[in-house]
C-alpha positions as CSV (number, residue, x, y, z in Angstrom):
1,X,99.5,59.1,102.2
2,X,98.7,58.0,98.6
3,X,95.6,60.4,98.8
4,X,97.5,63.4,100.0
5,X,100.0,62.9,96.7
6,X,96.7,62.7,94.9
7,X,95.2,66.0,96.4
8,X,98.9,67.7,95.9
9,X,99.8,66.2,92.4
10,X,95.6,67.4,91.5
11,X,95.7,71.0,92.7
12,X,99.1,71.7,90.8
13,X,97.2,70.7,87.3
14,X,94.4,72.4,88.1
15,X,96.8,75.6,89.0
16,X,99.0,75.1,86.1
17,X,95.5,74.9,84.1
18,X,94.4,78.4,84.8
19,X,96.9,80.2,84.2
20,X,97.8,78.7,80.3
21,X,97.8,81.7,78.7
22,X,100.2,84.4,78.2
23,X,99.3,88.1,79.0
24,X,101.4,90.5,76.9
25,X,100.9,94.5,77.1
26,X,100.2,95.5,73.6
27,X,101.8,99.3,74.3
28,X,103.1,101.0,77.6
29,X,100.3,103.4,78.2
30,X,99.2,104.3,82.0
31,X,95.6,101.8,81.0
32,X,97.9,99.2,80.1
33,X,100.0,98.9,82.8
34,X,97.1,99.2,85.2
35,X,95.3,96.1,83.0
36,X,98.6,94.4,83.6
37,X,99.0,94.7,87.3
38,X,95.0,93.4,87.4
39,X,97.1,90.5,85.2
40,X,99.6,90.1,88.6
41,X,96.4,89.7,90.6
42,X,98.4,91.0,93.5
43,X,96.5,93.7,95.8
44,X,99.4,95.6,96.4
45,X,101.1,95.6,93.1
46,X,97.7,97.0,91.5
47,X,97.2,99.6,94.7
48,X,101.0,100.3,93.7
49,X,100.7,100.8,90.3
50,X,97.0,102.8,90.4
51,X,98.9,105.5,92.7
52,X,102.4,105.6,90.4
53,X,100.0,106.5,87.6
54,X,98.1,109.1,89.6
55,X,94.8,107.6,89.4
56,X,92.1,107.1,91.7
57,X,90.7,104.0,92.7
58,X,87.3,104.5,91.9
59,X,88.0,106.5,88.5
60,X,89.7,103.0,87.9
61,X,86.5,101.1,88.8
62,X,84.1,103.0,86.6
63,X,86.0,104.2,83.9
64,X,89.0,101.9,83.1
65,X,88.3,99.1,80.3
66,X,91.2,96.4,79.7
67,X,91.2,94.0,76.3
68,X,87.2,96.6,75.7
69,X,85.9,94.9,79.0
70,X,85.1,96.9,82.2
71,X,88.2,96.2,84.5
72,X,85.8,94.6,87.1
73,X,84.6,92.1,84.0
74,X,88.5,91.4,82.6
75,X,89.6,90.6,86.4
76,X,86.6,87.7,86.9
77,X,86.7,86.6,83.5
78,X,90.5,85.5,83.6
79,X,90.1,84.6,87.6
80,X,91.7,87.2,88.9
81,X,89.7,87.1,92.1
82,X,92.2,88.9,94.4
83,X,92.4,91.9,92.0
84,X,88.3,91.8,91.7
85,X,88.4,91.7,95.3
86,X,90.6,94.8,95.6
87,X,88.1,96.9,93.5
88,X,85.2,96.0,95.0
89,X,83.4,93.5,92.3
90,X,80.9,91.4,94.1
91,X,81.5,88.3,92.3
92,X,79.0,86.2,94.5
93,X,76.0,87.3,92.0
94,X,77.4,86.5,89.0
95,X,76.9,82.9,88.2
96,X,79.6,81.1,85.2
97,X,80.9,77.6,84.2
98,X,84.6,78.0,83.0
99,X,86.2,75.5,81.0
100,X,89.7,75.3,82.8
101,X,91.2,72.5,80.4
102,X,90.4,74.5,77.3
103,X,92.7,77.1,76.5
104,X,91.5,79.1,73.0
105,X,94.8,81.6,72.8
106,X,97.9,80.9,74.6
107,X,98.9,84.6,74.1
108,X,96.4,87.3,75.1
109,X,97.4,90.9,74.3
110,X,96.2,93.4,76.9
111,X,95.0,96.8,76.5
112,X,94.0,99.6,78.2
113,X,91.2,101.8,77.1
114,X,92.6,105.2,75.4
């Protein structure tokens, strides 16, 4: 029992960890609010908000850059896996360490390319 509290009490750190810092949208263009549903890292939200702007998936794939990152890049670098998942990034190839206990900004201003 004391090393299921252990495991519990461990995995909410480590949760509360990752997501330290704030993500604010820096204006309300259509970029920007796509960047921020990546932010969500909900499939449907970002599936929801690529069709209320009138954009296509794949245009969103290839051309979109959030915070002058490709999307696909801005999703894996904050660990947004399920929003990297929904457009198709292959993170399996791509080999990093990240530093979960260091936060260097605890307010990150996102935005969309113009």
């Amino acid at each position: 029992m004391k090393l299921f509290n252990l495991v519990c009490a461990t995995s909410l750190l480590i949760t509360g960890s990752v997501s330290a810092a704030d993500f604010v949208a820096a204006d309300n263009s259509r970029a920007t609010q796509v960047c921020m549903s990546v932010v969500k890292n909900n499939k449907i939200h970002l599936h929801n908000t690529i069709k209320e702007n009138h954009l296509r998936t794949r245009v969103v794939e290839e051309k979109l850059h959030c915070n002058d990152m490709p999307i696909g890049k801005f999703a894996t670098t904050y660990g947004f896996n399920k929003a990297a998942d929904f457009l198709g990034i292959d993170r399996s190839v791509e080999t990093s360490i990240k530093d979960i206990a260091k936060v260097d900004q605890k307010t990150i201003f996102v935005s969309g390319s113009k």
